[in-house]
N, C-alpha and C positions, 0 to 999 in steps of 0.2 A: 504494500500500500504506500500511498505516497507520505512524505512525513507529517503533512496537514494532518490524513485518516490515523496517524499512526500516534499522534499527539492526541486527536481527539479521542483517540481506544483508550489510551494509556489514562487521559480526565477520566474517563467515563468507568474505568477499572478503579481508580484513585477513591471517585463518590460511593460508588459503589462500597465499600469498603469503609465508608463511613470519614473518609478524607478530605481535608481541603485540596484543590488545585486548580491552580490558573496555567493559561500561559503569560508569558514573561518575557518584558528584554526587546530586544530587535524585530520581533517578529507582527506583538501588539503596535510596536511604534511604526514599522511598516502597513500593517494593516490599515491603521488609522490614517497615513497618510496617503492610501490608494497605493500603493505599491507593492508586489508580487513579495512575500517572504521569503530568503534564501535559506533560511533555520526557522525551526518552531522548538523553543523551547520550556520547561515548563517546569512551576515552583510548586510546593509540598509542605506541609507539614508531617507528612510521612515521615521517617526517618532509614537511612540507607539499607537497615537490616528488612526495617518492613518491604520497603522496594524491593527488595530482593527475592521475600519471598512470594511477592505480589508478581515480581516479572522473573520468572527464574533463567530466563534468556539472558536476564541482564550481565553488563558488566559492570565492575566499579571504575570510575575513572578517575577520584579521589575520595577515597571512603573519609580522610582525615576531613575534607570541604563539605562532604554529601552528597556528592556528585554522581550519580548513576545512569550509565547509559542503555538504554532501553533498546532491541534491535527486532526488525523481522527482517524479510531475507531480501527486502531494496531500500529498506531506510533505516536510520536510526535519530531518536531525541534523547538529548540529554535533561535528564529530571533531576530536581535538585531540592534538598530540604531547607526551608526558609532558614535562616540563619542571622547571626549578629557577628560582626569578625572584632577581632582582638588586635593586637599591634601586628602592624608589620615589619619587623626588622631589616628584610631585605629590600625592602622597594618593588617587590613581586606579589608575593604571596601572604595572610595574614595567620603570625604565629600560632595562633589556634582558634576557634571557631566555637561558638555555642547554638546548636541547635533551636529553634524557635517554634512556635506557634502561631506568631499574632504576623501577617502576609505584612504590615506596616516594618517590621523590623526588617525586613527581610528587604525592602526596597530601600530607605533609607539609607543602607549601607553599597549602593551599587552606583555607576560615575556619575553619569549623567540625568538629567531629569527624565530626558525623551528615551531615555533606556529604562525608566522605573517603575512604568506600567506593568499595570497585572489584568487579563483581561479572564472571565467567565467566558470559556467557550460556549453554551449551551444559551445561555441569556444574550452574548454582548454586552455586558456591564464590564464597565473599566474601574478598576481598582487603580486609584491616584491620591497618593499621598504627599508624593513628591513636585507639585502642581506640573507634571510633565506635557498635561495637557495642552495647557496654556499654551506651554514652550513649542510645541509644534506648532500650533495654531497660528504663533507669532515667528516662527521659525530662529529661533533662538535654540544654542547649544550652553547649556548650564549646567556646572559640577552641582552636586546636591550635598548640600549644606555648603561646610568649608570649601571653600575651591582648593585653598593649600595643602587644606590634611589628605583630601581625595587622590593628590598628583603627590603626596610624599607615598601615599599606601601603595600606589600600583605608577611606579614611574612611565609606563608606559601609557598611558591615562592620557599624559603628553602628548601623544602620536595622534589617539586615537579621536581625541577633541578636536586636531584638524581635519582628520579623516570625514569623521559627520559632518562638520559645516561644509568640505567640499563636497562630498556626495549629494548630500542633501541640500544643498545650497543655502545653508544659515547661516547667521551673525554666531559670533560666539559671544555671551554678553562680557562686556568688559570687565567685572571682576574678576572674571573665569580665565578670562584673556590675557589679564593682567598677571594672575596666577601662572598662566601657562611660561610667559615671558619670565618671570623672579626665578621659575623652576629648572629653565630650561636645559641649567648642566646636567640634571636628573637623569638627562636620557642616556648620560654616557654607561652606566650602570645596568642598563637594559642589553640583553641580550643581542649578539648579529642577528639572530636568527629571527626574535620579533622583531628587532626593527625593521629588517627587509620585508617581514611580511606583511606588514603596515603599510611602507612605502610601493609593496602592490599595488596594494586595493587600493591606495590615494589615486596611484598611476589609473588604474585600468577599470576603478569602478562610477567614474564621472567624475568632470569638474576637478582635471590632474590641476591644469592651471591657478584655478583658486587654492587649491591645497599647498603648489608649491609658494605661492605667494603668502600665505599662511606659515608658510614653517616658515620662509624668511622672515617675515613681520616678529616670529616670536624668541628667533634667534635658535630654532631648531635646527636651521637650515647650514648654521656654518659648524654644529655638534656634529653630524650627523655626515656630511655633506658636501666639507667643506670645499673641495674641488668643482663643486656647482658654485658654491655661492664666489667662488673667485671668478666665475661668467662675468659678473656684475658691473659695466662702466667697461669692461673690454670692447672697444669700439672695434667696427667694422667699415669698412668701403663701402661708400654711400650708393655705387653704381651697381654692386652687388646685395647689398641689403641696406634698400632705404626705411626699412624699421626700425634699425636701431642697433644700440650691442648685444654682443653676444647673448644676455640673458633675456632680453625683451626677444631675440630672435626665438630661442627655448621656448619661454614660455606663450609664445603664438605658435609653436609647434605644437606645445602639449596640450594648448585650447582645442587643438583641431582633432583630436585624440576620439575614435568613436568604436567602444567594443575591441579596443587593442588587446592582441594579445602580452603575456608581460614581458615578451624577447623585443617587442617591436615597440614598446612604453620602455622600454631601458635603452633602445637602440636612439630612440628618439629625446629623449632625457640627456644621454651622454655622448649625442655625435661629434659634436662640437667641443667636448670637455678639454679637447686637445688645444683650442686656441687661446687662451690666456697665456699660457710657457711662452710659448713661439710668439706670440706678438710683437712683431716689430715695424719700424716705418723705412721705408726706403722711397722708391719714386709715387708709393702707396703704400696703404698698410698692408702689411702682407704675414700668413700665418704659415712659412715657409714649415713642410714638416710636422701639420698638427694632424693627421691623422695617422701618424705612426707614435707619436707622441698620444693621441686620442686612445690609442688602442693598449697602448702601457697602462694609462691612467685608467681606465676600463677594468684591464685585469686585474689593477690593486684592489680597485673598487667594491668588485665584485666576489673578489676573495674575502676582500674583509668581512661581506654581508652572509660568506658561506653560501654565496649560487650554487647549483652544480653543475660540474662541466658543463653538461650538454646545454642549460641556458645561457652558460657563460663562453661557449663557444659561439652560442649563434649572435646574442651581443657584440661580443668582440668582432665577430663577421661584420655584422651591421655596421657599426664606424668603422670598419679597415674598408668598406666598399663604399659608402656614401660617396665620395668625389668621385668615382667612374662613371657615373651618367654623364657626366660630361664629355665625354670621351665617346659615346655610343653610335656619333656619327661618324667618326674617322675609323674608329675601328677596324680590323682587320676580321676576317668571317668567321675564322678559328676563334679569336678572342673573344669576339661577340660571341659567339656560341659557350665558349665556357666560359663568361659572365654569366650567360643569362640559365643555366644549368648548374647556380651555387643551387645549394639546398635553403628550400624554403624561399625561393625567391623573388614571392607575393610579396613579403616582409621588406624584401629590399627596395623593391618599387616603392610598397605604400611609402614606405620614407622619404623616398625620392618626394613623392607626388606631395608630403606634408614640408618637406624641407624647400619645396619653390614657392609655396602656398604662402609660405612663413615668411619669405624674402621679397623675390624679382618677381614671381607668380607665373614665371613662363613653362610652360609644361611640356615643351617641345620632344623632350629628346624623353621624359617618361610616355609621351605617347606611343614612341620611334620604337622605345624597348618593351611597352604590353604588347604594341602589333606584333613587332616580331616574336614573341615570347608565343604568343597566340596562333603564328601561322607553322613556326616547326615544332613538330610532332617529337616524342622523348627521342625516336630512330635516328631522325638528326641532329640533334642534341647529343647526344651519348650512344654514337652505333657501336657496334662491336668492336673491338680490333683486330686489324686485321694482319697485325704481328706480335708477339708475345718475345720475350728474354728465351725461351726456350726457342723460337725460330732463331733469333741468331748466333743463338750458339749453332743449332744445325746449318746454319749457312758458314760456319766459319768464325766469327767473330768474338773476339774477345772478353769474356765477362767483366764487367768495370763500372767506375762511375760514370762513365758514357753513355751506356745503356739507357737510363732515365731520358736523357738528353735525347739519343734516339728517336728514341719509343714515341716520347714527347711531339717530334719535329716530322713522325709517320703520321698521328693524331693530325695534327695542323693542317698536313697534306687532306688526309680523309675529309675532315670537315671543310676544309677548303674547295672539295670536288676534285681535286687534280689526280687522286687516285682512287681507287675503287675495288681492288682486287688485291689477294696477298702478293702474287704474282708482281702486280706493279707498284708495292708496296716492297718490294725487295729491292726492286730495279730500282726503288729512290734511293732507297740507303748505299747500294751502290754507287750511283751517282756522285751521292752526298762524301763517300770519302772518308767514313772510318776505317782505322787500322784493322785489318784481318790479316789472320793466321796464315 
């Protein structure tokens, strides 16, 4: 069942049982705002043993929290028993927890207002203690209660307060604001791992733009970052981007930003990371070097957040190719073709087509490269070949680091048209003049 049916089995087993339960958290506040829920989750005064024996599928996800995840065999919710938390010592997690009864305690204690809703599946009555109501209504993002205590308990709170206002496109009210600003070395203490996963969803779940303007405003951005926020005042050549510098270029890239995936929200985030180092002026300003430089800066970057390879190979593809569009007209037919046969290389367009958008606006040469992308078939793109290391050795020739080079320079030939047969695929390398035996 879907997680919706799967929440409502799970209330309806909870009452049944003589239980309170609501749902809870992101799901109410989407509700209420017209928008589809990506989680359904849902608060208790059960407590984790009763769960347990209530859902015997279940698992614990933090017995110490109360945390229990419920499963059938295409979804799962996590249910959780209302609680009051204790200190938190590390900026994560709070040192211990007391279980509750009354759904007021239980909200109280959670970030935001627009998160503290508790809603009655069967009726629709909203349980608001935390006036969260309001706060959507007026689209205001507010810590509940203290702003300060809420962003010392869970430093990541930080992140997450920009996340909603840009998603959701809300103000964050200025104490909250102001709070997030006094706190913002907190976030160094956070984990790589949430903070990348944060700076996702800011990327790729709406309003990346506003978000990233948001971590600058709060001074998240140079914690966090700080190779972005050196974009800032790096001017550009007015005849190539008369928008402005480097990071007004950015961040009208990231506005344009629609259902990215997160290789092509990183690709787009850090193309440019490389011109600040290299800026220099000569007869122009010129960023002599900055995508070799972009793609170093990339790979610390992306280590330090703990990508893994494979997103962090296709990122780093992404700026080490961004300046070939340019080039798509002179090209030679071999080259075009393995250009346009990287992997994944929808991803490399769309950036093209967001990085002119962002600039000069001329789309010339991303039109030049989806035609062609569009008119040859994978066979052209990547035919067979039609010599292997093991042909030349059987011809003769000597195993070495030439071979590549070769191999290479028969490929060129094939895609080019001028050969088509192993046969005249010999007779090149012949031609061409390696040492044989």
């Amino acid at each position: 069942m879907t997680p919706e049916l799967l929440a409502r089995a799970i209330i309806d087993t909870l009452h049944a049982s003589g239980r309170q339960a609501y749902l809870v958290g992101g799901c109410v506040r989407d509700v209420l705002l017209g928008r589809e829920p990506q989680d359904f989750d849902v608060a208790t005064d059960a407590t984790p043993d009763q769960l347990q024996r209530l859902f015997p599928q279940s698992g614990l996800v933090g017995a110490h929290f109360g945390v229990v995840l419920v499963r059938d065999r295409e979804s799962q919710v996590e249910v959780a028993t209302f609680r009051s938390d204790r200190d938190y010592a590390d900026g994560r997690r709070p040192s211990s927890v007391h279980f509750e009864t009354d759904p007021r305690e239980d909200a109280i204690r959670r970030d935001f207002t627009i998160n503290g809703l508790m809603m009655d599946s069967d009726t629709g009555e909203v349980l608001d203690f935390v006036g969260g109501r309001a706060d959507l209504a007026n689209g205001i993002i507010r810590a509940i209660g203290d702003p300060d205590t809420r962003f010392r308990e869970d430093h990541l709170r930080l992140l997450r307060g920009v996340r909603f206002a840009a998603r959701l496109g809300f103000e964050i009210e200025p104490a909250t604001f102001e709070a997030i600003r006094r706190s913002h070395a907190l976030i160094r203490t956070v984990s790589a791992e949430r903070v990348r996963d944060e700076l996702v969803r800011i990327l790729t779940e709406g309003g990346a733009r506003r978000g990233f303007e948001l971590l600058d405003a709060t001074g998240l951005l140079s914690e966090i970052l700080p190779e972005v926020a050196a974009m800032k005042g790096v001017a550009q050549p007015p005849e190539f981007h008369p928008e402005g510098d480097v990071w007004v270029h950015t961040l009208l890239l990231l506005e344009k930003l629609d259902h990215a995936s997160p290789a092509l929200a990183w690709g787009a985030l850090l193309h440019d990371v490389g011109k600040p180092s290299t800026f220099r002026i000569a007869e122009r300003i010129r960023f002599d070097g900055h995508v070799e430089a972009g793609v170093e800066l990339t790979h610390r970057i992306l280590e330090r957040l703990r990508f893994s390879r494979e997103d962090a190979e296709q990122v780093e593809a992404l700026v080490d190719n961004h300046m070939k569009f340019k080039d798509v007209p002179q090209m030679r037919e071999s080259t075009l073709k393995r250009f346009l046969r990287l992997p994944k290389f929808e991803e490399h367009l769309e950036l093209h087509r967001l990085d002119c958008l962002a600039s000069h606006g001329r789309l010339e040469n991303y039109e030049l490269a989806r035609r062609k992308r569009e008119e040859l078939s994978h066979e052209q793109l990547r035919p067979k070949p039609l010599l292997t290391g093991r042909d030349l050795i059987a011809a003769g020739y000597i195993p070495g680091p030439a071979f590549s080079e070769i191999l290479s320079a028969v490929e060129d030939a094939q895609l080019e048209g001028r050969i088509g047969t192993r046969e005249e695929a010999l007779e090149f390398v012949r031609q061409s003049g390696p040492a044989a035996l």
